[in-house]
C-alpha positions in Angstrom: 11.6 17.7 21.0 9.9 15.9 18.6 10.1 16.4 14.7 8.4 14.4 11.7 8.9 14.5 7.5 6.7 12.9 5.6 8.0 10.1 3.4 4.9 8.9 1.6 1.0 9.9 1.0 -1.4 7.8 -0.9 -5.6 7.2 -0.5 -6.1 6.7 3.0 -2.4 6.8 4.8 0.3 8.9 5.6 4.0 7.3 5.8 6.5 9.7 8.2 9.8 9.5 10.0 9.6 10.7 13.4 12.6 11.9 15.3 12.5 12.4 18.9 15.4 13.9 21.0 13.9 14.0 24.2 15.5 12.6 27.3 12.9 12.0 30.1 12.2 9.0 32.2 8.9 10.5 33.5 5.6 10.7 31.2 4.4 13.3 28.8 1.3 15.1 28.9 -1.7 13.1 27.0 -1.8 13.1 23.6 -4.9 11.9 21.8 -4.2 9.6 19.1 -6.2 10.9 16.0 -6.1 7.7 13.6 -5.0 4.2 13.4 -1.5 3.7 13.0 1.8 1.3 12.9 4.2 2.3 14.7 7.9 1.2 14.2 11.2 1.9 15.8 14.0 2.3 13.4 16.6 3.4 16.2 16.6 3.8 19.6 14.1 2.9 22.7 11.1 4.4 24.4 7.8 4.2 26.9 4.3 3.9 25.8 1.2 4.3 28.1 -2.4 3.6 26.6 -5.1 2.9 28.2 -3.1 2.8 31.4 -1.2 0.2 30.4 2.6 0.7 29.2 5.0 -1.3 27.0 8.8 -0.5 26.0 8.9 0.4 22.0 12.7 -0.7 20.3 13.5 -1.9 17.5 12.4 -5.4 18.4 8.8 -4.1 19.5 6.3 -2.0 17.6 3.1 -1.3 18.8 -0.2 -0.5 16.7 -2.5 2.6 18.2 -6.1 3.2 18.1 -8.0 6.3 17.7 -9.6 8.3 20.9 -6.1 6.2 22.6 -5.0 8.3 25.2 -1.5 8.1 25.1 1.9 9.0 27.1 5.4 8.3 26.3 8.7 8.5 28.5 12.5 8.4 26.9 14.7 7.0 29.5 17.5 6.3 26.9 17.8 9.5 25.1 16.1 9.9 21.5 14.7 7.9 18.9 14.0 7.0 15.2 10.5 6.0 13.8 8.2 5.0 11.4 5.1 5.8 11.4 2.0 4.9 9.2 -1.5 6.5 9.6 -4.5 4.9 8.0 -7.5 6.3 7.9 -10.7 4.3 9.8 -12.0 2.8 5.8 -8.7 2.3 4.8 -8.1 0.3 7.9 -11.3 -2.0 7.9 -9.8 -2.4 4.1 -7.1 -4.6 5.1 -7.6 -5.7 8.6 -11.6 -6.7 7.9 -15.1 -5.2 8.7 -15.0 -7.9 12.1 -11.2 -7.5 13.0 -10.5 -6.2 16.7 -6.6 -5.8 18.0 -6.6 -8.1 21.3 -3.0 -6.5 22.0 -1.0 -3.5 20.8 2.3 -4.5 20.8 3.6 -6.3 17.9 6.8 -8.3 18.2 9.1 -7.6 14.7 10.9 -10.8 13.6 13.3 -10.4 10.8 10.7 -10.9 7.8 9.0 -7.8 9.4 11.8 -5.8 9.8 12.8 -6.9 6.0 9.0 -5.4 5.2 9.8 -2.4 7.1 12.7 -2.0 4.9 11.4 -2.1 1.7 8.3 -0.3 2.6 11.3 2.4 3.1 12.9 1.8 0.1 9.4 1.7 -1.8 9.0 5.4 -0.4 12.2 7.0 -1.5 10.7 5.6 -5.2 8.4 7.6 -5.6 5.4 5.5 -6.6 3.0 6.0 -3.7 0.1 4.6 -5.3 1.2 1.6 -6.4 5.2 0.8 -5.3 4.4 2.0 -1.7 0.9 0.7 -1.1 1.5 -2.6 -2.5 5.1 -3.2 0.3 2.9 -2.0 2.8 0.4 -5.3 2.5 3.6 -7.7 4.0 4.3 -5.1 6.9 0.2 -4.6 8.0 -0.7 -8.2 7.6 2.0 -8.9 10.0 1.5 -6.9 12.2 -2.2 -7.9 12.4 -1.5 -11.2 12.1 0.0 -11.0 16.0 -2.1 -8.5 17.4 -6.2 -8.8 15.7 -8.1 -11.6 16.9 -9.7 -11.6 13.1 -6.1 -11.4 11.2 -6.4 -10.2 7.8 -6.0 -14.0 5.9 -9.2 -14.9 7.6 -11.1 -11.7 7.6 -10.3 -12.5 3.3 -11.5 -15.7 3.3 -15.3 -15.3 4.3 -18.2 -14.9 2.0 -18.4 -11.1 1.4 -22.1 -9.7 2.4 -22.8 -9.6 -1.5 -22.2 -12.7 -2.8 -25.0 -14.4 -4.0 -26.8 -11.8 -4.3 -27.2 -8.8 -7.5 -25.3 -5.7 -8.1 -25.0 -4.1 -4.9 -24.9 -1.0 -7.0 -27.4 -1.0 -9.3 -29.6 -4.2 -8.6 -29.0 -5.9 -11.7 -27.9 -10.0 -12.1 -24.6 -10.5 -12.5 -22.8 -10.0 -8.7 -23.7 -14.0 -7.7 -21.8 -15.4 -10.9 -18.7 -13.3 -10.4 -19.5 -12.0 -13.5 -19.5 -8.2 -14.1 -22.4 -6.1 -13.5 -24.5 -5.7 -17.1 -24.6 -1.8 -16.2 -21.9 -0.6 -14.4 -19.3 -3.4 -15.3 -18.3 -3.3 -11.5 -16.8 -7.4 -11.1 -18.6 -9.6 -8.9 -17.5 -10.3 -5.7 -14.3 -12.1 -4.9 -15.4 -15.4 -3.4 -17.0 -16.4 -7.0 -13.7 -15.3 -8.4 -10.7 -17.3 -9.2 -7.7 -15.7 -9.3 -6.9 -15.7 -12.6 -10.3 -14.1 -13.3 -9.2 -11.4 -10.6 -5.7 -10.9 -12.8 -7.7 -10.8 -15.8 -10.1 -7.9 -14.8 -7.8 -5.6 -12.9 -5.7 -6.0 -16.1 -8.5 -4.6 -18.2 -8.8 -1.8 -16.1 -5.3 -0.8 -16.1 -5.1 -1.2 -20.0 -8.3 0.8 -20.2 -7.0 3.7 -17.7 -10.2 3.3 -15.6 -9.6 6.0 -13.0 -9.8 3.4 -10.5 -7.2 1.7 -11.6 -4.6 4.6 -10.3 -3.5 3.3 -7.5 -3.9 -0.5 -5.3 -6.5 0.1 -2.8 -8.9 2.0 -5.6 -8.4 -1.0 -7.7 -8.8 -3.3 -5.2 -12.3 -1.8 -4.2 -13.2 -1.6 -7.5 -13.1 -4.9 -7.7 -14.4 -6.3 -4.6 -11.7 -8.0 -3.0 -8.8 -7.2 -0.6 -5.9 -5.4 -1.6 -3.9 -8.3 -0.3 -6.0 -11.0 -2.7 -5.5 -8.9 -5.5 -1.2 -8.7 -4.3 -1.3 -12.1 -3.9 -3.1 -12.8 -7.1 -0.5 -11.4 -9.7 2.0 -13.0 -8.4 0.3 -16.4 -8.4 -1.0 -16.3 -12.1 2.0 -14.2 -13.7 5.2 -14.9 -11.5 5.3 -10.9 -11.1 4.0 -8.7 -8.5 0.5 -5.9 -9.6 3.6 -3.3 -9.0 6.0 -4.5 -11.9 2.6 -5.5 -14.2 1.4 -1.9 -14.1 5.1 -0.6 -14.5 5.2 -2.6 -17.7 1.9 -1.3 -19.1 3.3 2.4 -18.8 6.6 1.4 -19.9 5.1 0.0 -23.2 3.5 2.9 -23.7 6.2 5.6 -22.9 8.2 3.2 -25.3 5.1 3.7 -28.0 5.7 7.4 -27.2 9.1 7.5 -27.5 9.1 6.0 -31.2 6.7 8.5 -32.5 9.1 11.2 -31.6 8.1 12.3 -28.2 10.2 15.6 -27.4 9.8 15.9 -23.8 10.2 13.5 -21.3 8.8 15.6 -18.1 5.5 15.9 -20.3 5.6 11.9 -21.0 6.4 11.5 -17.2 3.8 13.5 -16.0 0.6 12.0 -18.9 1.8 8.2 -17.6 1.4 8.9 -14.2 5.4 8.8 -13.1 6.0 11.0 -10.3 9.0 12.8 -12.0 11.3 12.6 -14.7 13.9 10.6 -12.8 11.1 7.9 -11.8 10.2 7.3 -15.7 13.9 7.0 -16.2 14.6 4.8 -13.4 11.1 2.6 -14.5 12.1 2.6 -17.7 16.0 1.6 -17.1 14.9 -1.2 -14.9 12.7 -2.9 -17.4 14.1 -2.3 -20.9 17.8 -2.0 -20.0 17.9 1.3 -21.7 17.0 5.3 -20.7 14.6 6.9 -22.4 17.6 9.3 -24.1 19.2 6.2 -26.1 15.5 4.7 -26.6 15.3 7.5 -28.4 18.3 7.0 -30.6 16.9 3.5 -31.0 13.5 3.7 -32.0 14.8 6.5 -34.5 13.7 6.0 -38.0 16.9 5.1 -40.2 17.4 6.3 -43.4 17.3 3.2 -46.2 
């Protein structure tokens, strides 16, 4: 019996712990694997057939599946504990690259990946999908490609995109080959011109603008024309901080600008700044100030003369 809750759901995956209490050393009928995914074992053992060929999945071993995989699974040792992460076929070429091919399916998980495992875990019971959860899953898919693509994701970020040197793929227009923003559209050129800091430095005007895009890691990330792993990797280089805590700061500020003109409600300031509940602003807003948003109130209260 096999039984799954969904932990996390952002653009383009699905997060879910799967709990299995079967107890048979023979295979399962086929199941068809729908869409890429991660797979990682949290507790427990069990069989995987693909392709015809099988491997043993524990917490030491993960495996990655493909879609159209016909797949069968056996549980000699009882039941099991899993992660699970399905990405959808664009969000996948996103991070792996457009060339990237998996030359094996089982992924061996040292302790750094079981530490990504972790917090992706932890990221999940936060409650910020689209930033929080998407940006700890970079660590967990980049290892895991690393082993098992022959194109890992640090290479497939390092070759000339199809668009540099050339114009706007969007419009036409000059701009594109500089790395400097499209004259119409104000889309950024593509990332090889780019230096980092000049990635930071967009991707912050976009989140202090509220450009729709800028609502969650991969959108900005494709907004901008790199990888969401450049654009990880970026904030942390130029600000000591990860894209996670930058954008968490830019909401804070303004909850805080909020709070000081006398904002009544805080499921209403939650909801306009894009918290997933009232206890996530709180938490957010604990973490970086010190304070809850109930004595920032008593704080930012005007005082008689």
């Amino acid at each position: 019996m096999r039984s799954s809750v969904l932990l996390a759901t952002g653009p383009g995956f699905t997060l879910d712990a799967v709990t299995c209490v079967d107890d048979h050393r023979g295979w399962s009928p086929v199941e068809t694997n729908p869409r890429y995914r991660v797979v990682l074992v949290r507790r427990g053992m069990f069989r995987r057939k693909a392709d015809g060929r099988s491997a043993v999945a524990d917490p030491t071993m993960a495996y990655l599946a493909a879609p159209g995989e016909e797949e069968h699974f056996a549980h000699p040792a009882g039941g099991d504990v899993c992660t699970s992460l399905s990405l959808s076929p664009h969000l996948w070429r996103m991070l792996s690259g457009e060339d990237a091919r998996t030359t094996r399916s089982t992924v061996y998980v040292d302790a750094r990946l079981d530490l990504a495992h972790r917090r992706v875990l932890s990221a999940a019971r936060g409650g910020d999908t689209d930033f929080a959860v998407a940006e700890s899953l970079l660590p967990l898919i980049g290892a895991a490609l690393a082993q098992a693509a022959d194109c890992p994701p640090e290479a497939a970020d390092s070759r000339p995109r199809a668009t540099t040197g050339r114009p706007c793929a969007t419009t036409g227009h000059p701009g594109a080959a500089t790395g400097r923003p499209c004259a119409t559209t104000g889309r950024p050129g593509p990332a090889a011109s780019r230096t980092s800091a000049a990635i930071v430095g967009a991707a912050r005007e976009a989140i202090t603008a509220g450009h729709p895009a800028a609502g969650g890691l991969l959108s900005l990330a494709e907004f901008l024309e790199v990888s969401p792993y450049r654009l990880s990797r970026a904030f942390t280089r130029e600000l000591g901080i990860s894209l996670t805590h930058y954008r968490n700061r830019v909401r804070v500020g303004r909850a805080l600008d909020r709070l000081e003109n006398g904002e009544p409600s805080l499921a209403t300031l939650a909801a306009d700044l894009g918290f997933a509940d009232q206890a996530h602003l709180t938490r957010t807003i604990r973490r970086h100030v010190g304070h809850t948003p109930t004595a920032l109130r008593r704080l930012l209260a005007p005082r008689d003369p």
